[in-house]
Structures are given as structure tokens and as C-alpha cells.
ChimeraX commands (.cxc) that place a marker at each C-alpha (Angstrom):
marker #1 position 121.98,13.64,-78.54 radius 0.5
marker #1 position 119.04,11.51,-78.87 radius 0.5
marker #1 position 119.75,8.26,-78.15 radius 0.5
marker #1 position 121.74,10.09,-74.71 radius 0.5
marker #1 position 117.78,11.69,-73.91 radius 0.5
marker #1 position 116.29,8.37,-74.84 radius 0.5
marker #1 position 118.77,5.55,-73.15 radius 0.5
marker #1 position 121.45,7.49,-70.78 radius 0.5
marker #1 position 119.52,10.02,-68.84 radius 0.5
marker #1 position 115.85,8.03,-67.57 radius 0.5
marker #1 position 118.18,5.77,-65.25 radius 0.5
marker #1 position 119.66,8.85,-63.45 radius 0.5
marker #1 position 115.99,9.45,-62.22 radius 0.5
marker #1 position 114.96,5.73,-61.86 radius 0.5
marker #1 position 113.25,5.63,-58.31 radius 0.5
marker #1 position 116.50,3.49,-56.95 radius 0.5
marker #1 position 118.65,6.55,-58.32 radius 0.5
marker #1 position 116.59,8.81,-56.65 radius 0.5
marker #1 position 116.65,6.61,-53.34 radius 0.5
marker #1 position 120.73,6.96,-53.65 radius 0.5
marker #1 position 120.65,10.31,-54.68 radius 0.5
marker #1 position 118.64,11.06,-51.37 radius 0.5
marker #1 position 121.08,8.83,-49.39 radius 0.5
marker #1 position 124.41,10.87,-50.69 radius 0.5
marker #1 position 122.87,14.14,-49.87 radius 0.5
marker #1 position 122.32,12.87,-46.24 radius 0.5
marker #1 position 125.24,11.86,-45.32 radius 0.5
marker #1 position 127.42,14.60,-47.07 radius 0.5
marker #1 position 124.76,17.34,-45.24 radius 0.5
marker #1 position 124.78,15.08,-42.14 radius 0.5
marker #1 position 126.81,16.89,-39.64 radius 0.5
marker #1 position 126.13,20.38,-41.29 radius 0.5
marker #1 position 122.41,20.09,-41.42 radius 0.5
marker #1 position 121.35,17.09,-40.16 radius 0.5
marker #1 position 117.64,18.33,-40.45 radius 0.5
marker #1 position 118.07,18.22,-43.93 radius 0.5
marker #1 position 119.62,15.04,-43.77 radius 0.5
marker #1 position 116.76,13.67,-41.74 radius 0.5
marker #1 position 114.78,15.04,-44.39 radius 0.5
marker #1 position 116.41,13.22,-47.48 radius 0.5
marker #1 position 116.82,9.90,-45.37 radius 0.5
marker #1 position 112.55,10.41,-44.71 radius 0.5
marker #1 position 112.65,10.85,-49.01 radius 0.5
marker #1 position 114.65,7.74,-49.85 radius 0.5
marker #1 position 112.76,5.60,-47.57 radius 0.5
marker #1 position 109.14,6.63,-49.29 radius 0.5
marker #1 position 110.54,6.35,-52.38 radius 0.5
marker #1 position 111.63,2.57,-51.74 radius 0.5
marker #1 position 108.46,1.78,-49.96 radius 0.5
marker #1 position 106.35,3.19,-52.56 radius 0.5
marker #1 position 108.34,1.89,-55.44 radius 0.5
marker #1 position 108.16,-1.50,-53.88 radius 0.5
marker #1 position 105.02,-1.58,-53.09 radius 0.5
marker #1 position 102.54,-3.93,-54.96 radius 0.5
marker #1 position 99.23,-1.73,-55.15 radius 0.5
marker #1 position 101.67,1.16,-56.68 radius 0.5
marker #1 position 103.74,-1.73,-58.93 radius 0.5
marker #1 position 100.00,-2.59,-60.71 radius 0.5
marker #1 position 98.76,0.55,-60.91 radius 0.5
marker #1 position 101.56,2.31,-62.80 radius 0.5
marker #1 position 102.28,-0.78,-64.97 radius 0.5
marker #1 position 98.41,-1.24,-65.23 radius 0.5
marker #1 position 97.74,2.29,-66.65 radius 0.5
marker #1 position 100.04,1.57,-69.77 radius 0.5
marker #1 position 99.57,-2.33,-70.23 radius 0.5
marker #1 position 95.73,-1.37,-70.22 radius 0.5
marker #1 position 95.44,0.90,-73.17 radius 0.5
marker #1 position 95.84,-1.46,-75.90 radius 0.5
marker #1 position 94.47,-4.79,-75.21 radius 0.5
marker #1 position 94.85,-7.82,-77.53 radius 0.5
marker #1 position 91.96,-7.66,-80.44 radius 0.5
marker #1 position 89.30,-10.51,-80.30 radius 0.5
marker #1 position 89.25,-12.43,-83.13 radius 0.5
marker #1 position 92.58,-11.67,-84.08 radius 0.5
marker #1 position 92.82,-9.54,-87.72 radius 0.5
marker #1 position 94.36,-10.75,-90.40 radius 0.5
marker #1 position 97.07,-7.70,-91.56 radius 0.5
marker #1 position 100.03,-7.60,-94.54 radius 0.5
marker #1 position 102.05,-7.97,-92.18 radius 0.5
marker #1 position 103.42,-8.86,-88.39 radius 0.5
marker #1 position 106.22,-6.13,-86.97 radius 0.5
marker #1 position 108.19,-7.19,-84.20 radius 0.5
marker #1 position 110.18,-4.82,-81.98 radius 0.5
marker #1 position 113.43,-5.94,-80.72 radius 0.5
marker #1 position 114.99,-5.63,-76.81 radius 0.5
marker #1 position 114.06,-9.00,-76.49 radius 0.5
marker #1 position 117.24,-11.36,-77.63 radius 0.5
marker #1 position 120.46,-11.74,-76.29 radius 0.5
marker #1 position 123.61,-12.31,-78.52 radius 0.5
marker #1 position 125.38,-15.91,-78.47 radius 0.5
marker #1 position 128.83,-14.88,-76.96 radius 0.5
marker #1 position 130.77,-16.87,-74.06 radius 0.5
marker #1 position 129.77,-18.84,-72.35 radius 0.5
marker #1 position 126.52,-18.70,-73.94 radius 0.5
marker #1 position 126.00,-21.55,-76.43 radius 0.5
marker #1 position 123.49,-19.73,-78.56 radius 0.5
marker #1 position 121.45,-16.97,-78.72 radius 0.5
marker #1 position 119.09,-16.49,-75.45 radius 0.5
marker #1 position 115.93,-14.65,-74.89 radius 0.5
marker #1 position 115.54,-11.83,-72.39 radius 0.5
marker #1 position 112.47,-10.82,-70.02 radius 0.5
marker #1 position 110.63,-9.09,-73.17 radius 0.5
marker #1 position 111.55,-12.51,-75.42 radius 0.5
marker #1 position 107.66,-13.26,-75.34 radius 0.5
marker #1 position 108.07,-10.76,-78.59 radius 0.5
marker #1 position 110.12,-12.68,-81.31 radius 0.5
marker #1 position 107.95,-15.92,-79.82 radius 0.5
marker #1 position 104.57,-14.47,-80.59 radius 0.5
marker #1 position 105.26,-12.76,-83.37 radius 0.5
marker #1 position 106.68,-15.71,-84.63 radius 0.5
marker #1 position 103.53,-17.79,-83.16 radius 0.5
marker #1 position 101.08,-15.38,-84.87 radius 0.5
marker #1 position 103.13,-16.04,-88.75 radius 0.5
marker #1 position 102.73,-19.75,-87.64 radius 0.5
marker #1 position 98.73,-18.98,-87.23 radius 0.5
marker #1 position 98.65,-17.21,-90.74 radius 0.5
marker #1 position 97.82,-13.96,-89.69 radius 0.5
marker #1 position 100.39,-12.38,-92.41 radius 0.5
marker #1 position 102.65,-13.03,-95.11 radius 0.5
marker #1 position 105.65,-11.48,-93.70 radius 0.5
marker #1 position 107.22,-11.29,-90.45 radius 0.5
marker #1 position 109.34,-7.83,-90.18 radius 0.5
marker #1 position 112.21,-7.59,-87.25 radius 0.5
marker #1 position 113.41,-4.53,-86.18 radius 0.5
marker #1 position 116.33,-4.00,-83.61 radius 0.5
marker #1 position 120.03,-3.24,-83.94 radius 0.5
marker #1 position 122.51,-2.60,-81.00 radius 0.5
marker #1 position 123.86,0.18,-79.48 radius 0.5
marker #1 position 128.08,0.16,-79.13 radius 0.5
marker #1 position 128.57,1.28,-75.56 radius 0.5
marker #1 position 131.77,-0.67,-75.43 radius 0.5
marker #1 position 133.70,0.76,-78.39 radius 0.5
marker #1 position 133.54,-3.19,-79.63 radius 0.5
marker #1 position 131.14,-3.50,-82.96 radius 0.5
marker #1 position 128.72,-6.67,-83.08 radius 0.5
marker #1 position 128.25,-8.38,-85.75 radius 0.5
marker #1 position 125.17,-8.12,-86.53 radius 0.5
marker #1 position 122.27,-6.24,-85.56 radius 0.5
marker #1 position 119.75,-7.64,-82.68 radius 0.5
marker #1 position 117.05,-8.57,-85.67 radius 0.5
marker #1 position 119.19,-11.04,-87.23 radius 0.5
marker #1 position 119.36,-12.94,-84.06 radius 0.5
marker #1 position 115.70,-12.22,-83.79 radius 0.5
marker #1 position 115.52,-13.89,-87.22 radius 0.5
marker #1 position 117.54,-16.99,-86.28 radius 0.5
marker #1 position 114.60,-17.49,-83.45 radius 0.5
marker #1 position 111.91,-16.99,-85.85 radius 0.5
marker #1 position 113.20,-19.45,-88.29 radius 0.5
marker #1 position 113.78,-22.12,-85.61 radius 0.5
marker #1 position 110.36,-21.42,-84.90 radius 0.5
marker #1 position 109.36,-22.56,-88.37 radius 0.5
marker #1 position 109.34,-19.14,-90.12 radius 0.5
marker #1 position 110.83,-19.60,-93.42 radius 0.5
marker #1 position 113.47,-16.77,-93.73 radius 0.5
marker #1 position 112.82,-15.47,-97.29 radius 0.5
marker #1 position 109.30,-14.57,-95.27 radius 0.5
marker #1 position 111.55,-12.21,-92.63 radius 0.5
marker #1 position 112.51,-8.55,-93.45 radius 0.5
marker #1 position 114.97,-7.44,-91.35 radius 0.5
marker #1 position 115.96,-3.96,-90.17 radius 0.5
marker #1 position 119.14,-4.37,-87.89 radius 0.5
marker #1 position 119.95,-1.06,-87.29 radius 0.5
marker #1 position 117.12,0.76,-85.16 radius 0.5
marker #1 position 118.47,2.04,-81.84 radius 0.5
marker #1 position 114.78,3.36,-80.42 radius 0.5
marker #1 position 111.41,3.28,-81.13 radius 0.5
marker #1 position 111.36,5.88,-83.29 radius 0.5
marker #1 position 114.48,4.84,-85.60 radius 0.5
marker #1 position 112.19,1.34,-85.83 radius 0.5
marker #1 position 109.20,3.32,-86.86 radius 0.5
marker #1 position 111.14,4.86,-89.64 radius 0.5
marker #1 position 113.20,1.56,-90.93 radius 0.5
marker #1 position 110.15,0.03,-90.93 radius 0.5
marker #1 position 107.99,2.32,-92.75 radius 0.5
marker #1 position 111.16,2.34,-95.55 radius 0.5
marker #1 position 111.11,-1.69,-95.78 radius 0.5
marker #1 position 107.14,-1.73,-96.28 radius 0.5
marker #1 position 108.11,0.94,-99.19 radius 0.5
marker #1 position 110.56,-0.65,-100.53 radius 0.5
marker #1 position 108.88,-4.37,-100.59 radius 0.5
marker #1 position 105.34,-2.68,-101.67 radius 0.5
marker #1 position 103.70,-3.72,-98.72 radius 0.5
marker #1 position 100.12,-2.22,-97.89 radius 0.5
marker #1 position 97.73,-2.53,-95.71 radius 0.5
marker #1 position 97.29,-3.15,-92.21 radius 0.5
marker #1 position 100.06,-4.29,-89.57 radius 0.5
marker #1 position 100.07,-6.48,-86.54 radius 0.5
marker #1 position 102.79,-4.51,-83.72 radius 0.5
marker #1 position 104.09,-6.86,-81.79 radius 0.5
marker #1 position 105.66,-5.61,-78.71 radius 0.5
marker #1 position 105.68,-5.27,-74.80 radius 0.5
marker #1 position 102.47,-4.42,-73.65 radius 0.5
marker #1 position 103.58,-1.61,-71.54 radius 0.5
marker #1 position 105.77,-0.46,-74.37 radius 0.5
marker #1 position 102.97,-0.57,-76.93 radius 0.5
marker #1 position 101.39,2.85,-75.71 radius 0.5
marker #1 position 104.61,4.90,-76.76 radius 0.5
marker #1 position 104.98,2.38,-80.41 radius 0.5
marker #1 position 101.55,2.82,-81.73 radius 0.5
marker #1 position 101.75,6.55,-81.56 radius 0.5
marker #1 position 105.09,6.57,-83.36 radius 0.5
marker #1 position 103.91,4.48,-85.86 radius 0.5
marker #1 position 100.59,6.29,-86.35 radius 0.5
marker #1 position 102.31,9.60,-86.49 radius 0.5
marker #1 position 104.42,8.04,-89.67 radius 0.5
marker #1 position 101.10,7.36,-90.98 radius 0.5
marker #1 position 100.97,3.20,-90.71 radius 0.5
marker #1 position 98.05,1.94,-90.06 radius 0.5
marker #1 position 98.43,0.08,-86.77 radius 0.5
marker #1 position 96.57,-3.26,-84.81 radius 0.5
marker #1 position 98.54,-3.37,-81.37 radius 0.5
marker #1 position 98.91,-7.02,-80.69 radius 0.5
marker #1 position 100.47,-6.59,-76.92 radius 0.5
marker #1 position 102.49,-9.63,-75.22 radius 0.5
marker #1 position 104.76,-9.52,-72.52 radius 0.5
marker #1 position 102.52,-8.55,-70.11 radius 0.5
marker #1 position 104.10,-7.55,-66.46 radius 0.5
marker #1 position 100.59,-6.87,-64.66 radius 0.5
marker #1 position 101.20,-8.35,-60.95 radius 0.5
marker #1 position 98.92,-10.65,-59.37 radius 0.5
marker #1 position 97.20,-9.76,-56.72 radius 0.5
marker #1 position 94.83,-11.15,-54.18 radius 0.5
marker #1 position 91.00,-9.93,-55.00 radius 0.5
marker #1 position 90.55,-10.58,-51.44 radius 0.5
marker #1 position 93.84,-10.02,-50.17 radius 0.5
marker #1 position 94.21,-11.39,-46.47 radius 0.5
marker #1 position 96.02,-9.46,-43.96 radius 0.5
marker #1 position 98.91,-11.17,-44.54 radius 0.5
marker #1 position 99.01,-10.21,-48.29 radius 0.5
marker #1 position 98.34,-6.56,-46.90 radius 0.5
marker #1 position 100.82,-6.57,-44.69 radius 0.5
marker #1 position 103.76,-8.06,-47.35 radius 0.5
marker #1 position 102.39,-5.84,-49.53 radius 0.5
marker #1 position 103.79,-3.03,-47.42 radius 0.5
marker #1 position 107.56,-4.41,-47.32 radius 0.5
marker #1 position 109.80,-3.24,-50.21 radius 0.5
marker #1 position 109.53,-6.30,-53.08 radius 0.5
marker #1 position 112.57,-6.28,-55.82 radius 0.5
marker #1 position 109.91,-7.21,-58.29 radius 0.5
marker #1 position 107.96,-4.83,-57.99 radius 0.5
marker #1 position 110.89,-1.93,-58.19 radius 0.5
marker #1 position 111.27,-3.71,-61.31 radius 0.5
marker #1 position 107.66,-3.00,-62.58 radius 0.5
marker #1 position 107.98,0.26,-61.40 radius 0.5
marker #1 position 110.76,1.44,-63.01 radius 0.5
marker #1 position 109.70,-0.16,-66.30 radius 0.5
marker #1 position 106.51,1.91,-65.84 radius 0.5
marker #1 position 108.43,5.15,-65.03 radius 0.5
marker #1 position 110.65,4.92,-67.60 radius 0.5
marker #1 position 108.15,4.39,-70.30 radius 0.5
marker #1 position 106.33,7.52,-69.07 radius 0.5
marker #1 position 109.92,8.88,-69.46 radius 0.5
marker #1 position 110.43,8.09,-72.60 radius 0.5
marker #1 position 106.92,9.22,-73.65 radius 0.5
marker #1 position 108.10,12.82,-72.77 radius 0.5
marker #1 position 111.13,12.84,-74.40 radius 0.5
marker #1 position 109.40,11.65,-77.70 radius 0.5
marker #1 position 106.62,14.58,-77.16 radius 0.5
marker #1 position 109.44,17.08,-76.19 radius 0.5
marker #1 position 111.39,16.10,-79.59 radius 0.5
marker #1 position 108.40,16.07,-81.57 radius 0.5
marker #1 position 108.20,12.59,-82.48 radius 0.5
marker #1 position 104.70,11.90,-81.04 radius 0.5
marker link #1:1,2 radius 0.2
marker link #1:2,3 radius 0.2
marker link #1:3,4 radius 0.2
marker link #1:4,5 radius 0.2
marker link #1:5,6 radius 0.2
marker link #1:6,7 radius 0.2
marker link #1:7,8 radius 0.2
marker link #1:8,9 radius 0.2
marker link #1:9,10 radius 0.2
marker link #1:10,11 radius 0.2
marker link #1:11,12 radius 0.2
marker link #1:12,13 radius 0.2
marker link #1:13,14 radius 0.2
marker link #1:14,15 radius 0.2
marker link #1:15,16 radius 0.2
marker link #1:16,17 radius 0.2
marker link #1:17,18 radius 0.2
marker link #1:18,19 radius 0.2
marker link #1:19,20 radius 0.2
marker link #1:20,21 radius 0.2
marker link #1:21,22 radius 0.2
marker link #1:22,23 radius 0.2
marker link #1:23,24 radius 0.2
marker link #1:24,25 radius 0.2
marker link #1:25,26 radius 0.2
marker link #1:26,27 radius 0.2
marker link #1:27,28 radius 0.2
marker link #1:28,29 radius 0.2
marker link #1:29,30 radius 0.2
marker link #1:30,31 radius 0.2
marker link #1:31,32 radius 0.2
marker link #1:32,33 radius 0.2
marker link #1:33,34 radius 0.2
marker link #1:34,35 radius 0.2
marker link #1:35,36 radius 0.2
marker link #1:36,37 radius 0.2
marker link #1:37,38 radius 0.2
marker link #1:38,39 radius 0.2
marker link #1:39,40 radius 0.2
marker link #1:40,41 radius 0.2
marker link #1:41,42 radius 0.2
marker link #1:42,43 radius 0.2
marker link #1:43,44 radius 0.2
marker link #1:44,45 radius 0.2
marker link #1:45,46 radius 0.2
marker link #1:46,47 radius 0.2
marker link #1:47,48 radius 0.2
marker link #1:48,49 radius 0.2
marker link #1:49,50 radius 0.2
marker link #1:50,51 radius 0.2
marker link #1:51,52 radius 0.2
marker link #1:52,53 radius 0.2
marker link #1:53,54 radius 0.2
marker link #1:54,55 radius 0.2
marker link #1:55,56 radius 0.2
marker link #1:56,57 radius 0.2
marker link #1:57,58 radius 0.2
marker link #1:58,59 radius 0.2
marker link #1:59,60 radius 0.2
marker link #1:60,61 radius 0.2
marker link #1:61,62 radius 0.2
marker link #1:62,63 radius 0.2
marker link #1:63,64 radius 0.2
marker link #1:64,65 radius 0.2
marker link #1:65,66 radius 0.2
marker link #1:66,67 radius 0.2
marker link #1:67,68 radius 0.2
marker link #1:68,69 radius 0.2
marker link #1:69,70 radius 0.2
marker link #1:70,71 radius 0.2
marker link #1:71,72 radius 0.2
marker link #1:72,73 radius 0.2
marker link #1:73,74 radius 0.2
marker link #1:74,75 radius 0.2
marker link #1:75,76 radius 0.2
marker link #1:76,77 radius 0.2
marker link #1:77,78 radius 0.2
marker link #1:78,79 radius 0.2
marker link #1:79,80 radius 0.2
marker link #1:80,81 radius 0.2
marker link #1:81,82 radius 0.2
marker link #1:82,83 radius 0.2
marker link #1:83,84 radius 0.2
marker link #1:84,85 radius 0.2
marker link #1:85,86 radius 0.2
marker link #1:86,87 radius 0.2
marker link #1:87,88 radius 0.2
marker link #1:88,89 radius 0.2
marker link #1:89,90 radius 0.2
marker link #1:90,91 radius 0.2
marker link #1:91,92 radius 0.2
marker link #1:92,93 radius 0.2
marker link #1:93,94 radius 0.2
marker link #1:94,95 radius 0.2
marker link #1:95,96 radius 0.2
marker link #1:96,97 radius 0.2
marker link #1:97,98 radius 0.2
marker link #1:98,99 radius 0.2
marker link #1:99,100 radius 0.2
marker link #1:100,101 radius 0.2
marker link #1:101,102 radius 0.2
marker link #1:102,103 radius 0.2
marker link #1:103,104 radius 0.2
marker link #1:104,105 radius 0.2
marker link #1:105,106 radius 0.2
marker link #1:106,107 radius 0.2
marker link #1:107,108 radius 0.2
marker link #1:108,109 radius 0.2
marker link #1:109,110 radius 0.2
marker link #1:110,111 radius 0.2
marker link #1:111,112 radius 0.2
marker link #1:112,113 radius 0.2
marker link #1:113,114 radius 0.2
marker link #1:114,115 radius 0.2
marker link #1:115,116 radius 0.2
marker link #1:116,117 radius 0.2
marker link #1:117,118 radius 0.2
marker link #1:118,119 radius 0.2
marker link #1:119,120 radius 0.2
marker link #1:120,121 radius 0.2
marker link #1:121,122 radius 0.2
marker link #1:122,123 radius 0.2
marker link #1:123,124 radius 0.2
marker link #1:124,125 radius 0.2
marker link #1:125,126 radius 0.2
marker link #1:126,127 radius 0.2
marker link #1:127,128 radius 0.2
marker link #1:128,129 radius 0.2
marker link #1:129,130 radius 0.2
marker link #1:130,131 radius 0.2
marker link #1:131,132 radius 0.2
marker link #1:132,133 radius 0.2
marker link #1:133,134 radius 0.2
marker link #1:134,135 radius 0.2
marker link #1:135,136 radius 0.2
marker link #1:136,137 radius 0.2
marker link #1:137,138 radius 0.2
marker link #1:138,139 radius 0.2
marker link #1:139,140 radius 0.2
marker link #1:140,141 radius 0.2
marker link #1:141,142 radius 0.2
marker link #1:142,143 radius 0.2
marker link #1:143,144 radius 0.2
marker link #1:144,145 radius 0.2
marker link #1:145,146 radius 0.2
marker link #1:146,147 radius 0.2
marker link #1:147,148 radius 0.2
marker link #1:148,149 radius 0.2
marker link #1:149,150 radius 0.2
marker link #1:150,151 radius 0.2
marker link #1:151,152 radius 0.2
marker link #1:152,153 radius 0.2
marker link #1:153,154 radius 0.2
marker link #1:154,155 radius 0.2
marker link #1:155,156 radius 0.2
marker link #1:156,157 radius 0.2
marker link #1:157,158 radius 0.2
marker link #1:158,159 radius 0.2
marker link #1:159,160 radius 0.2
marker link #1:160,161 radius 0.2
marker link #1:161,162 radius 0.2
marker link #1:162,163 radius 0.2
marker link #1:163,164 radius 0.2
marker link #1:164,165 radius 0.2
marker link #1:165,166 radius 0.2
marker link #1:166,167 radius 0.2
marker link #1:167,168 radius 0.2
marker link #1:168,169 radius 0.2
marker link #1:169,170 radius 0.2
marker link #1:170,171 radius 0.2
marker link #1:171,172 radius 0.2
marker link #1:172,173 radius 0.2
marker link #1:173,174 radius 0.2
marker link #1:174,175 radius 0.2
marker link #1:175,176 radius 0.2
marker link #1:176,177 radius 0.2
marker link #1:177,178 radius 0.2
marker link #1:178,179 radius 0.2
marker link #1:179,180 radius 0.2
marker link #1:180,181 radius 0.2
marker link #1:181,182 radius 0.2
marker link #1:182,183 radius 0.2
marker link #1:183,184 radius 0.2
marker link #1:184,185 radius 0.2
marker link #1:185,186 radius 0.2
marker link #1:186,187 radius 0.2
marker link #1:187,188 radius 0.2
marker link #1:188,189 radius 0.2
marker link #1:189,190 radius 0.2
marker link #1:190,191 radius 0.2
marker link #1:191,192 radius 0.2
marker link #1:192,193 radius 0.2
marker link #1:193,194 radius 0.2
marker link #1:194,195 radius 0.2
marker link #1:195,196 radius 0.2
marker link #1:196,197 radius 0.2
marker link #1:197,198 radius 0.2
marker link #1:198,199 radius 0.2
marker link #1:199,200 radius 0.2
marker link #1:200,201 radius 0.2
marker link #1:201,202 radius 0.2
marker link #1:202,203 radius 0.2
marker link #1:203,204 radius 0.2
marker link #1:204,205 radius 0.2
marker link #1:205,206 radius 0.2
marker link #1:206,207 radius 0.2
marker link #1:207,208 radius 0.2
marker link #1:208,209 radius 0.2
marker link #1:209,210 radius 0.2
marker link #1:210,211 radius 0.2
marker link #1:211,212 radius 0.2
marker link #1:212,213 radius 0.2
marker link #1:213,214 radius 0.2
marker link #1:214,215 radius 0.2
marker link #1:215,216 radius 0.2
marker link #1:216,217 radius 0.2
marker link #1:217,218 radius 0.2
marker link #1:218,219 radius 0.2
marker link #1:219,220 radius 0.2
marker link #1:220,221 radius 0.2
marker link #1:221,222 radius 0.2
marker link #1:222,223 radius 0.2
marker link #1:223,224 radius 0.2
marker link #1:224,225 radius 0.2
marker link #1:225,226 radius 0.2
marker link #1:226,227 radius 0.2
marker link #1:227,228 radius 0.2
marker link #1:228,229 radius 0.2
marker link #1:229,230 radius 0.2
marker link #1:230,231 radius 0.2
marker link #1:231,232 radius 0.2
marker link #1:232,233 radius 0.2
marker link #1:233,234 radius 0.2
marker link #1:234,235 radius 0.2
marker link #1:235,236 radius 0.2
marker link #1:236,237 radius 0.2
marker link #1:237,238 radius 0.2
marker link #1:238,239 radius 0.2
marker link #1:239,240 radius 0.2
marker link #1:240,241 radius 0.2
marker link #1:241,242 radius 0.2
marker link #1:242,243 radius 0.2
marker link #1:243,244 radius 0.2
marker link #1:244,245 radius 0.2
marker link #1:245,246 radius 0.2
marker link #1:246,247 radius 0.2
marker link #1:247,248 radius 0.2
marker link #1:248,249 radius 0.2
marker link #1:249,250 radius 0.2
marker link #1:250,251 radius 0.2
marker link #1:251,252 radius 0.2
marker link #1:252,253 radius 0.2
marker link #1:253,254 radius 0.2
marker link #1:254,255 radius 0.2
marker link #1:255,256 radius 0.2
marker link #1:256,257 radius 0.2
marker link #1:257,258 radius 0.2
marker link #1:258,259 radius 0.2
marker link #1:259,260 radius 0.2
marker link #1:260,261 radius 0.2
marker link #1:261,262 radius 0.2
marker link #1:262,263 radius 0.2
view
């Protein structure tokens, strides 16, 4: 029931769900009540123009990337947690393992062992088994293969490979800093939009926390835009759907965890 809150239900009210949603309803209530079609055509059309637009994009994203900023001079901590989402399995035709979007995570967590800003490196990420078809391993251990290219020696990784959510890698992590004896402070390494939703989890397990953001989706925009850049601004952009969503569905995700009771 969880992981169908956490991972199956937020995409039914993404804002290009919603758009389709509106779209459906006018054309089954078109000849009926075409008023009321008008009416959910008018909807799906703000919700694409807003969704697209760049001023809305930055704000949303803005309002979560924002909260934790990267600390100046960076802390040294006992150790550097990484949150997975960010690798993709080597499977046909993909010769090896390949980083997604939100790869700027196993990089700079990597980057900030490299540095010497903790002993150990801790991955945490497994897989979820939509397809009925097992992997083989869990999304750390390809995490870990990355690292270790990197030039992180691997008897200086801890791996949890079976976290599904946030809050399943706040627990597996808290166990492997138990179970290894590990105190002290900890560098979180994820998304910077994401890191709003992580640091409370972790907090609320009682780990004491430095956010150390990456992945930061912020869009650039013209201090003094020109009225072309206003007027673009105003037409639908993929992109920033994109950001949008990602911003909605972290808000999302922060009310499930409240509504659980996990934050």
C-alpha cells in the first residue's frame, strides 16, 4: 500500500494527467453539455500554459531547491550517504551501466570521498519489480560499480540495495551506521529538490544531517528578460513541464509522508 501512495498514484495527478483528464471529459460531455466541455477544454489549456511556463517552472522548483543550500566550507562528517534514482542497469543494448538525469548523485558523492570529506561512502537504492522479472541486483550495487570507477575503493562502500523510497533508505541506512558503529555527522547527498522531503526523514530517525544538494534543476532565466524572452516564455516549453512536475510531485510525496506519519 505504500509504495502504490508513494510511486503509482502522484502521476495520475501530474499536470499532463490532469490536462488529459480535462480533455476526456470534453469530448465524452461534448454533445451533451458542451458548456461543460468548453469549460474543461478552458482547464486543460491553463494547466499546459501554466505548467509550461518558465516563471511558474522556477518558482515551484525554486521553493524546494532553495531550502537547503550547499554548506560553505564544506564539513567534514563520518560519513557521505548517497540516495539512489540516479543509475540505470547495463541490459541490451546498453554496454554498461548509464547514469540518469539525477546521476550528478553517485558522481558527487563519489567526488566529495575523493576530497576526503568521510571515511565511508554509503549507497542506498534497490529496484522496484513492476515487470514480474527480478534484477539482479539492487540499484546501489550499480551505484557502487560507478563509485569505484571513480576511484572509491569498495571495502570503503556500504551498500543497502533494497530501499524502494525515501523512507525505506532512511531506515536501511540508519541500520548499516548501527551495525558498522558509525557516529557522528553525515553528508546527504541527493537531488536538490528532493533534499527537502530526505532531511526530514532522516532527522525524524534521529541522524544528524548536513544536506549536501546536487542536481540542481533551477532554470535560467534572463535578469532582464527582453520581450522576446517574455513572449517565449508564454508558449508551453517540454522542459519546463518537466520541472514542474518534478516540483509537484515532490510536494506530493511530502504529503503522503506527513499523512503516513513518516515526517
Amino acid at each position: 500500500m505504500d509504495l502504490l501512495l508513494s510511486k503509482l498514484l502522484p502521476p495520475l495527478l501530474y499536470p499532463l494527467s490532469l490536462a488529459c483528464w480535462a480533455l476526456v471529459f470534453a469530448i465524452v460531455r461534448f454533445w451533451r453539455a458542451p458548456k461543460q466541455a468548453a469549460i474543461a477544454l478552458v482547464i486543460a489549456l491553463g494547466i499546459l500554459l501554466l505548467s509550461g511556463n518558465d516563471y511558474v517552472a522556477a518558482a515551484l522548483i525554486a521553493s524546494l531547491e532553495r531550502q537547503y543550500l550547499p554548506p560553505d566550507p564544506m564539513p567534514k562528517a563520518a560519513a557521505i550517504v548517497v540516495l539512489g534514482g540516479a543509475v540505470v542497469p547495463q541490459s541490451a543494448p546498453r554496454p554498461w551501466i548509464e547514469v540518469t538525469e539525477t546521476g550528478d548523485r553517485i558522481l558527487y558523492g563519489a567526488h566529495l570521498f575523493r576530497q576526503g570529506y568521510a571515511p565511508y561512502l554509503i549507497l542506498s537504492g534497490g529496484r522496484i519489480d513492476w515487470l514480474g522479472e527480478p534484477f539482479q541486483r539492487g540499484e546501489a550495487a550499480d551505484m557502487a560499480e560507478i563509485a569505484t570507477t571513480c576511484g572509491v575503493p569498495m571495502d570503503k562502500i556500504l551498500l543497502d540495495t533494497t530501499s524502494l523510497n525515501t523512507y525505506e533508505n532512511a531506515v536501511n541506512v540508519k541500520a548499516l551506521l548501527e551495525k558498522h558503529s558509525i557516529q557522528g555527522e553525515l553528508l546527504l547527498v541527493t537531488s536538490a529538490y528532493h533534499m527537502p522531503r530526505a532531511v526530514a526523514i532522516f532527522r525524524r530517525l534521529g541522524m544528524n544531517i548536513i544536506p549536501a544538494p546536487t542536481d540542481y534543476r533551477y532554470p535560467s532565466i534572463a535578469r532582464s528578460p527582453t520581450w522576446q524572452n517574455l513572449f517565449l516564455s508564454l508558449i508551453p516549453n517540454p522542459y519546463n513541464v518537466d520541472i514542474t512536475t518534478i516540483a509537484l510531485r515532490e510536494y506530493q510525496g511530502l504529503l503522503i509522508y506527513r499523512l503516513r506519519g513518516w515526517l
